[in-house]
C-alpha positions in Angstrom: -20.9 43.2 -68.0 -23.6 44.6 -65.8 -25.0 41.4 -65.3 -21.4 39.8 -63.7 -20.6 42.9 -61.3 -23.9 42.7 -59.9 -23.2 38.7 -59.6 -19.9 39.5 -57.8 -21.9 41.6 -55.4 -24.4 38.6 -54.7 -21.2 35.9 -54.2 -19.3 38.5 -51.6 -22.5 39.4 -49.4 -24.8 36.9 -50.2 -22.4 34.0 -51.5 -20.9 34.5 -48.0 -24.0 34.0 -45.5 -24.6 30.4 -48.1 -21.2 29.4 -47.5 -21.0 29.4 -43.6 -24.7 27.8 -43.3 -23.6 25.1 -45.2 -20.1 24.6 -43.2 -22.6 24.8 -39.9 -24.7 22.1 -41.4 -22.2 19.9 -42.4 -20.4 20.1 -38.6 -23.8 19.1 -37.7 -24.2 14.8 -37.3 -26.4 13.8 -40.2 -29.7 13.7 -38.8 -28.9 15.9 -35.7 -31.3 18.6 -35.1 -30.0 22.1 -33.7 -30.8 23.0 -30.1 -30.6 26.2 -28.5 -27.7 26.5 -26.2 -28.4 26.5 -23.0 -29.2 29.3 -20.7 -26.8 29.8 -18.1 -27.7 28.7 -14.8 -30.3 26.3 -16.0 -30.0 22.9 -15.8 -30.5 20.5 -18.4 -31.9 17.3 -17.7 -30.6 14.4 -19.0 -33.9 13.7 -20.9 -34.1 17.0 -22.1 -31.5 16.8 -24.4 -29.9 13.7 -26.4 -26.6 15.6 -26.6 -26.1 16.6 -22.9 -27.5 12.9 -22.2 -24.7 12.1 -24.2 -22.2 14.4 -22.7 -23.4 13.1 -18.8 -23.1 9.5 -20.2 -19.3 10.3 -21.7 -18.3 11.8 -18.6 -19.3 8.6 -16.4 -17.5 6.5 -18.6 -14.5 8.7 -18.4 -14.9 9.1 -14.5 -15.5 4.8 -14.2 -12.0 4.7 -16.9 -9.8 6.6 -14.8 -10.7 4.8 -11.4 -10.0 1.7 -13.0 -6.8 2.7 -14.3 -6.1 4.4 -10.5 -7.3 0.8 -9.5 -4.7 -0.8 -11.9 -1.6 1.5 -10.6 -2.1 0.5 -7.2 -2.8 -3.4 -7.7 0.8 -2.8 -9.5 2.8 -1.2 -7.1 1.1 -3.8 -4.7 2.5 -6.4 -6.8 5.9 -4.8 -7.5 6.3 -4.7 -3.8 5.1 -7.8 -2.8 7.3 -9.1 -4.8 10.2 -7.5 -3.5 9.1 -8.3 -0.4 8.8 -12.3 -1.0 11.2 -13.2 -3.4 13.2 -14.9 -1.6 10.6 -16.9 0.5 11.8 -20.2 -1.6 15.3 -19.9 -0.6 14.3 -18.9 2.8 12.1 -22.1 3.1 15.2 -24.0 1.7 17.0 -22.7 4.8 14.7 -23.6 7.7 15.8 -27.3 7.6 19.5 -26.1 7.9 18.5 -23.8 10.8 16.6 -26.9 12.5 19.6 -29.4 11.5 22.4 -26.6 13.4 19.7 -26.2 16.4 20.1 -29.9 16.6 23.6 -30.2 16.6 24.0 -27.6 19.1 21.5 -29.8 21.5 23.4 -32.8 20.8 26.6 -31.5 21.7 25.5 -29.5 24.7 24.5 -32.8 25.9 27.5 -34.9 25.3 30.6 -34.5 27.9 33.7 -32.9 26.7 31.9 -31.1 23.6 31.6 -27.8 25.1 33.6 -26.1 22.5 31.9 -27.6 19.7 28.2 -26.6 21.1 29.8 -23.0 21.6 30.6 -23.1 17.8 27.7 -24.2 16.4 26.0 -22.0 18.8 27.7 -19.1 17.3 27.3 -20.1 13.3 23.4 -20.5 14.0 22.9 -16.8 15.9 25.2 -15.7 12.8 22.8 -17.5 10.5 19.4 -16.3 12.2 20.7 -12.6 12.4 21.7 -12.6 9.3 18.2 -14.4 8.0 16.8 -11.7 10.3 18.3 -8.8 7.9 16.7 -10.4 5.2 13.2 -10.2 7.1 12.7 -13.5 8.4 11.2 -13.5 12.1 11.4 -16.3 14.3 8.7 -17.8 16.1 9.8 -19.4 19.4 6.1 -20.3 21.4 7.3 -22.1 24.2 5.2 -21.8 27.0 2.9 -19.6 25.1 -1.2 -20.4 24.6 -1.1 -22.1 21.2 -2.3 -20.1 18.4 -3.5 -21.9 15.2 -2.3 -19.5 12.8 1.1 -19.7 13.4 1.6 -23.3 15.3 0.8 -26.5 14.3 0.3 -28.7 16.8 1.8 -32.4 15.9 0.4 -34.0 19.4 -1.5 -33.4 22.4 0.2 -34.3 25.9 -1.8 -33.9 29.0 0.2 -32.2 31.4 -1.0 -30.9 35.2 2.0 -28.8 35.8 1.3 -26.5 32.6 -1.8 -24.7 31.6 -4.3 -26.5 29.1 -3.8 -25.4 25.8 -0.3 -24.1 25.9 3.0 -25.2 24.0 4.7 -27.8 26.4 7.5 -28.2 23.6 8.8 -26.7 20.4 9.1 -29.7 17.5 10.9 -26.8 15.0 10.4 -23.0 15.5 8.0 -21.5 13.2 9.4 -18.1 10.9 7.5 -15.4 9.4 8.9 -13.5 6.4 7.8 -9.7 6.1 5.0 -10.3 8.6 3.5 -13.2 6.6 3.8 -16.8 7.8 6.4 -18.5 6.1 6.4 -21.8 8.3 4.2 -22.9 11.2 6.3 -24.0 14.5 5.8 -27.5 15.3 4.3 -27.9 18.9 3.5 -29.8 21.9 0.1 -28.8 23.1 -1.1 -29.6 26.6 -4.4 -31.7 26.6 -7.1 -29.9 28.6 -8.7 -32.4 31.7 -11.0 -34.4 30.4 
C-alpha cells in the first residue's frame, strides 16, 4: 500500500515534468534540434539559424505571392475596363462605311442643281449620326490641311503641289475615327510630294 502512495506521489510531481518533455519533443520536427531563443535586439543571420533562414525564406515567398496577386487585380480591372471601353469597336467599324456612304451623298447632292433640300437632309442625319457615335466615344479625325502623321493617316498617294506645304494632307480619301483615344481607323489622305 506504501509502495502505491509513494508511486502516486512520483506520477503527480515527477510523472508531470515526463509528460510535458515529451509533448515539447514531439512539437519538435523529427530531427530538429532546439535553439535558444533569440536575445532581443540581436539579429539573427540567416546562416545562423536554419529555422529563421526558413522563416526570412517564407516571408519572401509570401511578400513575391501577394504582389503577384496585387499584379493580377490590376491586369483585371485593366481588362474589365478595356473591355468596357472597346466593346463596341466592331460595330463601330461596321459604321464608318455608312458614315463615308452619307458624307458622299451629301457631296453629291450639294453639287447637283435643285437638290438643296436633300443635301440639307442628309446633312442633318449624318451630324445626328456622328454626335450620336460621338456619345458612344468615337472621335473623328478630319486632317485636312494638317502635316500628315503616320499614326493616324494613311496616305493612299502622293501629289506634288506648290501652293501647299510638302508633307501636308492636300485631300481627305475618308476621315479617320479614334474610339476611347485608341485608333480605330486611319483617315485616308492626299499627301503633298516634297520638290524633288
Amino acid at each position: 500500500m506504501a509502495e502505491h502512495e509513494e508511486s502516486k506521489q512520483n506520477n503527480e510531481t515527477g510523472g508531470d515534468a515526463d509528460t510535458e518533455a515529451e509533448a515539447a519533443h514531439e512539437v519538435l520536427a523529427p530531427g530538429a534540434e532546439t535553439s535558444p531563443a533569440p536575445e532581443e535586439g540581436v539579429e539573427i543571420e540567416p546562416g545562423d539559424d536554419p529555422v529563421q533562414a526558413e522563416i526570412a525564406q517564407l516571408k519572401d515567398q509570401l511578400l513575391r505571392s501577394y504582389a503577384d496577386v496585387e499584379n493580377i487585380k490590376r491586369r483585371a480591372a485593366r481588362d474589365v475596363e478595356n473591355a468596357h471601353k472597346f466593346a463596341v469597336e466592331k460595330l463601330i467599324n461596321d459604321l464608318f462605311p455608312v458614315i463615308d456612304s452619307l458624307e458622299k451623298a451629301e457631296e453629291t447632292a450639294t453639287a447637283t442643281e435643285g437638290a438643296q433640300a436633300i443635301a440639307e437632309g442628309v446633312a442633318l442625319s449624318l451630324k445626328l449620326f456622328v454626335d450620336t457615335l460621338a456619345k458612344a466615344g468615337v472621335e473623328q479625325i478630319d486632317p485636312l490641311g494638317l502635316p500628315f502623321d503616320p499614326q493616324e493617316h494613311e496616305a493612299m498617294t502622293m501629289v506634288p503641289n506648290p501652293d501647299a506645304e510638302p508633307n501636308s494632307v492636300m485631300d481627305v480619301m475618308a476621315k479617320g475615327y479614334k474610339l476611347n483615344g485608341r485608333l480605330a481607323r486611319a483617315a485616308k489622305v492626299i499627301v503633298v510630294k516634297g520638290a524633288d
